[in-house]
VEXDREN-2710 file (C-alpha; in Angstrom, 1 decimal):
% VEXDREN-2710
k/r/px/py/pz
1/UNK/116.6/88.7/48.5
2/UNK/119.0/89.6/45.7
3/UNK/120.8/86.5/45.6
4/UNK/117.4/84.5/46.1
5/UNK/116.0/86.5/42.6
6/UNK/119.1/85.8/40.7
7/UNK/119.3/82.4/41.3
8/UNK/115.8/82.2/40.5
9/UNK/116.6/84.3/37.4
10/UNK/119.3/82.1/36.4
11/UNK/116.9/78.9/36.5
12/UNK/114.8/80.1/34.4
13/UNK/117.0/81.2/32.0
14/UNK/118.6/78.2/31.6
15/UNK/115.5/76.4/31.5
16/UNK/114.3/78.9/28.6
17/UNK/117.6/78.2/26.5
18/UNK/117.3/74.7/27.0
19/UNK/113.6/74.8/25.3
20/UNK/115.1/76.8/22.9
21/UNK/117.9/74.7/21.6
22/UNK/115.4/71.3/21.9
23/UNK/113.3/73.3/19.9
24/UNK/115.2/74.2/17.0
25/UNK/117.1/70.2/17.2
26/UNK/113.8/68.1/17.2
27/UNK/111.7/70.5/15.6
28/UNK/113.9/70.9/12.4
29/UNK/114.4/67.0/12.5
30/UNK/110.6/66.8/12.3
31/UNK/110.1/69.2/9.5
32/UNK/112.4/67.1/7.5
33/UNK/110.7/63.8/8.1
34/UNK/107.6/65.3/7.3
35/UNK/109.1/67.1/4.0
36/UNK/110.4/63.2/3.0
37/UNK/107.0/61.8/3.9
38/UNK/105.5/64.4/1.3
39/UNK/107.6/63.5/-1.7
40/UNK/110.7/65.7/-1.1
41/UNK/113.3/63.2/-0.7
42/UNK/115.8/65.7/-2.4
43/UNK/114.6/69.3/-1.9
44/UNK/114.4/71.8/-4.3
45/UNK/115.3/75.4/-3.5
46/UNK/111.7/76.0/-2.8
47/UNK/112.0/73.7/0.2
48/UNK/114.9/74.6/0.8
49/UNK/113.3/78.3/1.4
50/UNK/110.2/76.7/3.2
51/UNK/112.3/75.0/5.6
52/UNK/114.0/78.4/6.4
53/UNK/111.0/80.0/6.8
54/UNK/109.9/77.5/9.2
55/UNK/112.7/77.5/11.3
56/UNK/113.1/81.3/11.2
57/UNK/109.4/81.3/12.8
58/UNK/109.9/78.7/15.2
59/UNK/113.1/80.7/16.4
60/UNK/111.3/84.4/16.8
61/UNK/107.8/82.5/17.8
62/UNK/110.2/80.8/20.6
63/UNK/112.1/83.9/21.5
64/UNK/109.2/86.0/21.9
65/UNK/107.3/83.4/23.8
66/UNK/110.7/82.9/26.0
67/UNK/111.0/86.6/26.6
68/UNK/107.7/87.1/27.9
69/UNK/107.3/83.9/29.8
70/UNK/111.2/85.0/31.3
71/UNK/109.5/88.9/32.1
72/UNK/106.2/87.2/33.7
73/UNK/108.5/84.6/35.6
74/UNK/110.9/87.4/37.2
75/UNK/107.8/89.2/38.2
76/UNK/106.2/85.9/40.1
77/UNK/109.6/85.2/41.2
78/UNK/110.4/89.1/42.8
79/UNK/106.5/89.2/43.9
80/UNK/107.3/85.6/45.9
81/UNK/110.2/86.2/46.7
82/UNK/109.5/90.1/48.9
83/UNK/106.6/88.1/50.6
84/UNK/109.3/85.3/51.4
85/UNK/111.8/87.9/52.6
86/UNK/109.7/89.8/54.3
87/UNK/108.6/86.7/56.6
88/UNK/112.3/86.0/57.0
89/UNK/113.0/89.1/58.0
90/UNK/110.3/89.5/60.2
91/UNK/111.3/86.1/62.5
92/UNK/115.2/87.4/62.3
93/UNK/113.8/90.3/64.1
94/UNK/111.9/88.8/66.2
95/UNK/114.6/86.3/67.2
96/UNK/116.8/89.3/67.7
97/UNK/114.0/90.8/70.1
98/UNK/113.6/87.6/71.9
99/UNK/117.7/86.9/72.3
100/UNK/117.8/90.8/73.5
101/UNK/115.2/89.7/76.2
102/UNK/112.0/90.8/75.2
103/UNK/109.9/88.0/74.8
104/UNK/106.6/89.6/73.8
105/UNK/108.1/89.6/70.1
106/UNK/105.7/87.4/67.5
107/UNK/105.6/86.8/63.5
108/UNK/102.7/87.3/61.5
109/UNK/101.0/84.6/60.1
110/UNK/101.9/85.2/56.3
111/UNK/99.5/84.1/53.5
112/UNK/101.7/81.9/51.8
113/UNK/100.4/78.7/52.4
114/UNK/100.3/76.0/55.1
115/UNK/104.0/75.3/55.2
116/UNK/104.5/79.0/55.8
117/UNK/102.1/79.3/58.9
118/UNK/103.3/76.3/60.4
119/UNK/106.7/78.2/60.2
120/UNK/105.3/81.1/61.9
121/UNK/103.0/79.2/64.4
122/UNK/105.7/77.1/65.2
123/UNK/107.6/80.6/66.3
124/UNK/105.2/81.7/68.1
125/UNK/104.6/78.8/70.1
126/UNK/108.3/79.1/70.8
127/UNK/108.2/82.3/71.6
128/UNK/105.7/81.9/74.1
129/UNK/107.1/78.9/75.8
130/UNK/109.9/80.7/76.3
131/UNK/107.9/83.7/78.0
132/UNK/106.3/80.9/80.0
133/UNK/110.6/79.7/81.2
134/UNK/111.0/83.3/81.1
135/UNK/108.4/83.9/84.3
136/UNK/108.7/80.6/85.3
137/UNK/112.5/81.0/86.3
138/UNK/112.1/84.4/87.8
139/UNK/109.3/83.0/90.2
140/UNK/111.8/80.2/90.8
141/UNK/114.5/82.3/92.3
142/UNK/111.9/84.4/93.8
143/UNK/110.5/81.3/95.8
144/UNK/114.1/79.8/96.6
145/UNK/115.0/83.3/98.3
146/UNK/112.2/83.2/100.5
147/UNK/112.2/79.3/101.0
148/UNK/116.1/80.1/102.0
149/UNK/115.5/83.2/104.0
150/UNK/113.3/81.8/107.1
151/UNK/115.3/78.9/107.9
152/UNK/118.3/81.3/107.3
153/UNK/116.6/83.8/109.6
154/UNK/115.5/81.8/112.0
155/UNK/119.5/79.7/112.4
156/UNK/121.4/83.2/112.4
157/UNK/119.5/84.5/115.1
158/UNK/119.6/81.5/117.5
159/UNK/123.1/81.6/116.9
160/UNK/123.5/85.0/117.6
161/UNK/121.8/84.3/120.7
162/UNK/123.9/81.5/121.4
163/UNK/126.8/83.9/121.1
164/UNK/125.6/86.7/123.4
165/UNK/124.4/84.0/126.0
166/UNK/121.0/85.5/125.3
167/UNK/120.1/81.5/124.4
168/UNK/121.1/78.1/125.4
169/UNK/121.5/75.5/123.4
170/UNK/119.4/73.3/125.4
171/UNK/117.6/70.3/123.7
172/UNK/114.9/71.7/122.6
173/UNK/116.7/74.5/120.9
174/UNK/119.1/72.2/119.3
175/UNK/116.2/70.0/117.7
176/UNK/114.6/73.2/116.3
177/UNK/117.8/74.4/114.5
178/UNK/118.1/70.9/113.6
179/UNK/114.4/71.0/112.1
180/UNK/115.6/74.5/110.3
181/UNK/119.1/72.4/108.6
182/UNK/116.5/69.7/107.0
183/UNK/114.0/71.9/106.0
184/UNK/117.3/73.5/104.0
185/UNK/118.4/69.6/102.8
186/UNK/114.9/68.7/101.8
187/UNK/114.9/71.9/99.4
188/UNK/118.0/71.1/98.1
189/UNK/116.8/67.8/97.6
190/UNK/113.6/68.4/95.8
191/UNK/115.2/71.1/93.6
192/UNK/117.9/68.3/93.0
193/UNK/115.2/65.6/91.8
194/UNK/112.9/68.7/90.0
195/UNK/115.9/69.5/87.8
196/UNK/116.3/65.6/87.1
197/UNK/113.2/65.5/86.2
198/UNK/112.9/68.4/83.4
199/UNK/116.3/67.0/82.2
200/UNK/115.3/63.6/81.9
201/UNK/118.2/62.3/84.1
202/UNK/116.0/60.5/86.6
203/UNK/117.1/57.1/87.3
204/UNK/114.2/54.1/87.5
205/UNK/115.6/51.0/89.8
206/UNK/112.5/48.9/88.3
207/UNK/111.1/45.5/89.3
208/UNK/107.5/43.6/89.3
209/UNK/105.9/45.9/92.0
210/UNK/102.7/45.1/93.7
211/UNK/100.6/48.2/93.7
212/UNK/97.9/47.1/96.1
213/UNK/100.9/46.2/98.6
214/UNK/102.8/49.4/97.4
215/UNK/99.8/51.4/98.4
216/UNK/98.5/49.9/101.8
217/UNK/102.2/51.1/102.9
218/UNK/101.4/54.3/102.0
219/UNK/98.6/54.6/103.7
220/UNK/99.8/52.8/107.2
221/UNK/102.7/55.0/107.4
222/UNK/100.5/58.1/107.0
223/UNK/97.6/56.7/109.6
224/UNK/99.3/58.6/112.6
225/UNK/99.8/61.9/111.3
226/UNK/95.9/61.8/109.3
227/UNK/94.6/61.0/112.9
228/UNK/96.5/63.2/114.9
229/UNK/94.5/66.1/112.9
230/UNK/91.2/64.6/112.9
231/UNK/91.5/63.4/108.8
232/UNK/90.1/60.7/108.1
233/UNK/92.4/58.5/105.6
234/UNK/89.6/56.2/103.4
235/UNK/90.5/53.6/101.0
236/UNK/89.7/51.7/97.8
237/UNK/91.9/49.6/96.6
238/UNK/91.2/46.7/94.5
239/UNK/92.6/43.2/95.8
240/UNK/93.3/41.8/93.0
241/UNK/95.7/45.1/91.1
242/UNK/98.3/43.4/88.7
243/UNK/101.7/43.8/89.2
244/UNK/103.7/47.0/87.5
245/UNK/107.0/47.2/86.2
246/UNK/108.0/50.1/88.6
247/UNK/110.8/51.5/90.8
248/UNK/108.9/50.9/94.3
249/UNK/110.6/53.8/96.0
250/UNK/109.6/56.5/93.6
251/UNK/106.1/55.3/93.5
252/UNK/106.4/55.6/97.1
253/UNK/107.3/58.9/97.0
254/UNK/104.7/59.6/94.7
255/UNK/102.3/58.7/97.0
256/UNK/104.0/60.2/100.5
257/UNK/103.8/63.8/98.1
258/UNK/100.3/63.2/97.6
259/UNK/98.7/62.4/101.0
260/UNK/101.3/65.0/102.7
261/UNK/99.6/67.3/100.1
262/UNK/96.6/66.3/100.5
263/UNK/96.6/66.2/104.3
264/UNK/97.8/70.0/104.2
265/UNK/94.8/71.2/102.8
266/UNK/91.7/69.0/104.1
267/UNK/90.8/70.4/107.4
268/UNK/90.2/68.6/110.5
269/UNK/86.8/66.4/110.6
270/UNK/87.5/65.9/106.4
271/UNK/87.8/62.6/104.6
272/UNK/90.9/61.8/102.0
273/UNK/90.0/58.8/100.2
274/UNK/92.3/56.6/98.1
275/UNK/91.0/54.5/95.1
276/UNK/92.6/51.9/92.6
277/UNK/91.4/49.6/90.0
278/UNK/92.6/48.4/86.4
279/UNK/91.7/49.5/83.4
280/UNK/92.1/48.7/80.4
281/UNK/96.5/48.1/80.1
282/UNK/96.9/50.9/82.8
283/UNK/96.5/51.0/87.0
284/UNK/94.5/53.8/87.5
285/UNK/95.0/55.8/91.6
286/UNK/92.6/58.5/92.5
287/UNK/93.3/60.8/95.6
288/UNK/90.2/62.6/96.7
289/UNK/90.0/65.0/99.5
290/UNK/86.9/67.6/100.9
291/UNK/89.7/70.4/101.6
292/UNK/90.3/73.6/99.9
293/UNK/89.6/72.8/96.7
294/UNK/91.4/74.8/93.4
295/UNK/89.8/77.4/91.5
296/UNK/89.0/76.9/87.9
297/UNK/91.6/79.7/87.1
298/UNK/95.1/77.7/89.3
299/UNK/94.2/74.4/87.4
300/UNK/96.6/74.6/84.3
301/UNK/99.4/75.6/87.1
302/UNK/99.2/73.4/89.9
303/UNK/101.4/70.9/88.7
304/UNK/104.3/73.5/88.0
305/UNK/107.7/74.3/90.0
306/UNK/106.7/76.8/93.3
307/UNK/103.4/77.2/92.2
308/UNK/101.2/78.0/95.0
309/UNK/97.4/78.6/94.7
310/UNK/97.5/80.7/98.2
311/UNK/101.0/81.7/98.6
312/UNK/100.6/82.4/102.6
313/UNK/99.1/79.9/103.8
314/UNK/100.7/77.2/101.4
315/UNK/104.4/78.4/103.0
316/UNK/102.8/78.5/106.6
317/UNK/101.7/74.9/106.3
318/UNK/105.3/74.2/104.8
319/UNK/105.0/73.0/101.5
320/UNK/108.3/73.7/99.1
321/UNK/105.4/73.6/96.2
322/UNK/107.4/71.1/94.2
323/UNK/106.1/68.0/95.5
324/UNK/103.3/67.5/92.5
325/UNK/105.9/68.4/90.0
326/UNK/107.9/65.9/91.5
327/UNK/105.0/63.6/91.9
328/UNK/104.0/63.9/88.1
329/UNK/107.3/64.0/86.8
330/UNK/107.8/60.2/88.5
331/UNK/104.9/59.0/87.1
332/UNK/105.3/60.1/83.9
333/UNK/109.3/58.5/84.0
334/UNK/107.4/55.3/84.3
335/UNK/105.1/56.1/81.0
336/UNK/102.1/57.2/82.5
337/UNK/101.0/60.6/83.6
338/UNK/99.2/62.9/86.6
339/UNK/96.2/65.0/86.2
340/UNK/94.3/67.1/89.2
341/UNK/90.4/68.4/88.6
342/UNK/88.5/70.1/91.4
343/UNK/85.2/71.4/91.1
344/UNK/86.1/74.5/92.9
345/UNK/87.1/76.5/96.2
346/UNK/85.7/74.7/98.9
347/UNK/85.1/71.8/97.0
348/UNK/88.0/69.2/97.2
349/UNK/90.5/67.7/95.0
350/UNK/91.1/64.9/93.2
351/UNK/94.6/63.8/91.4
352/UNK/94.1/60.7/89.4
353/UNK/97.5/58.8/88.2
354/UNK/98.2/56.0/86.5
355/UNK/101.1/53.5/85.1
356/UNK/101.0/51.2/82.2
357/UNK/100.5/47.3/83.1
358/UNK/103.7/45.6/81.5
END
């Protein structure tokens, strides 16, 4: 702050000398002109002694005027200057607090002006994203521990058994380990494509895609498994959808994400039903289901990492919890987004996507 208040000091200093010595040049040059213009071409002592007098009051008028404008100015400047440090201060501490760990640490919103709030709005906002990482990473490698641990479990133990001779490695033994190991790949898989995602390193093999087409697939290779539970898999597709400039796989898993999802959580004797139509440059896709539903409450978290809206039942049915992140984060690769509203528990869900027509 001392530095700040010196430099200000300094600036107006040299601003007050400079008015000074322009002053005391052009003002002087003035009085002359002004003296010629009134007959005294040659000046007698007596203007001689009136143009002293003049510049002797110009000079203490100025210096007097300076010194007080300089006082006042230091004073603005020191006031400005503690309300400026003190907001500095403040976010040093605070990003002290928040590189220590604690990320409860916020700035108060100084009355200085906008540019000033923004500052401290700005940190705040930081701040709290980074509380949001904060939790958001600690749930992660909670969730990857227990998403780990039963497949872990469940291989050590067989193989235990195996070595006692407690088990046999008959086939149906070896094709439940071998459903353990790929539960284990498709983790590491989905973490793999998550973490592409939020670094923006996910790779689009686009081409004109068909959506209509795109989608019918979808639905055919999901018929089986809809109507081995008693779902019913409805459709509304438009016949006539353009074509998208899209990478057809990733659209594809898009969509396998969403009716696995969706199929997970509409009992049996429900209806899923999948709608798409144009509008305006975009291809809109609704997924609707009559299953669980989402309360009001889960709505703004759905969509991230390991988030589960019922934690035990959502692992029993064996969902990773990453498959709308994934779902939204390929959408949104291809310049469109993925939203989900649901009027409730009990209630159904409905994610709506879309994709620009290009």
């Amino acid at each position: 702050m001392t530095r700040l208040l010196i430099a200000q000091g300094l600036v107006v200093l040299v601003g007050l000398a400079t008015i000074l010595l322009v002053t005391e040049i052009v003002g002087l040059a003035l009085f002359r002109e002004h003296m010629v213009l009134a007959g005294h071409e040659n000046p007698d002592e007596e203007a001689i002694h009136v143009e002293e007098a003049f510049r002797s009051a110009i000079t203490v008028a100025l210096v007097v005027a300076l010194a007080a404008a300089l006082v006042v100015a230091l004073a603005a400047s020191y006031y400005l200057t503690r309300r400026v440090a003190r907001l500095v201060r403040g976010v040093a501490e605070a990003a002290s607090t928040i590189a220590a760990g604690d990320y409860e640490a916020r700035v108060r919103t100084p009355a200085l002006g906008p540019e000033f709030k923004v500052l401290a709005d700005s940190f705040n906002q930081m701040a709290g994203r980074l509380a949001d990482t904060e939790t958001t990473r600690r749930q992660l490698l909670g969730d990857l521990a227990h998403e780990m641990r039963t497949p872990i479990a469940t291989l050590d133990a067989y193989l235990e058994g195996t070595e006692d001779g407690v088990t046999q490695l008959d086939p149906p033994t070896v094709e439940m380990l071998r459903g353990q190991t790929q539960r284990l790949a498709r983790l590491a898989e989905d973490i793999s494509t998550v973490s592409r995602i939020e670094e923006n390193h996910l790779k689009l093999a686009r081409e004109p895609v068909h959506l209509g087409r795109l989608l019918e697939r979808a639905i055919t290779a999901h018929e089986a498994v809809y109507a081995a539970k008693g779902v019913r898999l409805a459709r509304d597709v438009k016949q006539d959808l353009p074509a998208v400039s899209a990478d057809p796989d990733r659209l594809g898993q898009v969509m396998t994400n969403l009716l696995d999802n969706a199929l997970r959580h509409t009992p049996e004797g429900g209806v899923v039903t999948l709608a798409a139509q144009p509008t305006g440059g975009r291809v809109v896709v609704t997924l609707s289901d009559s299953g669980d539903g989402i309360p009001v409450e889960a709505l703004d978290h759905v969509l991230e990492r390991f988030y589960r809206v019922d934690t035990a039942r959502d692992r029993q049915r064996g969902g990773s919890g990453v498959g709308l992140t994934i779902a939204r984060g390929i959408v949104k690769a291809h310049g469109g987004d993925l939203s989900i509203t649901s009027p409730g528990p009990g209630h159904g869900t409905t994610v709506t996507w879309w994709v620009p027509i290009e």
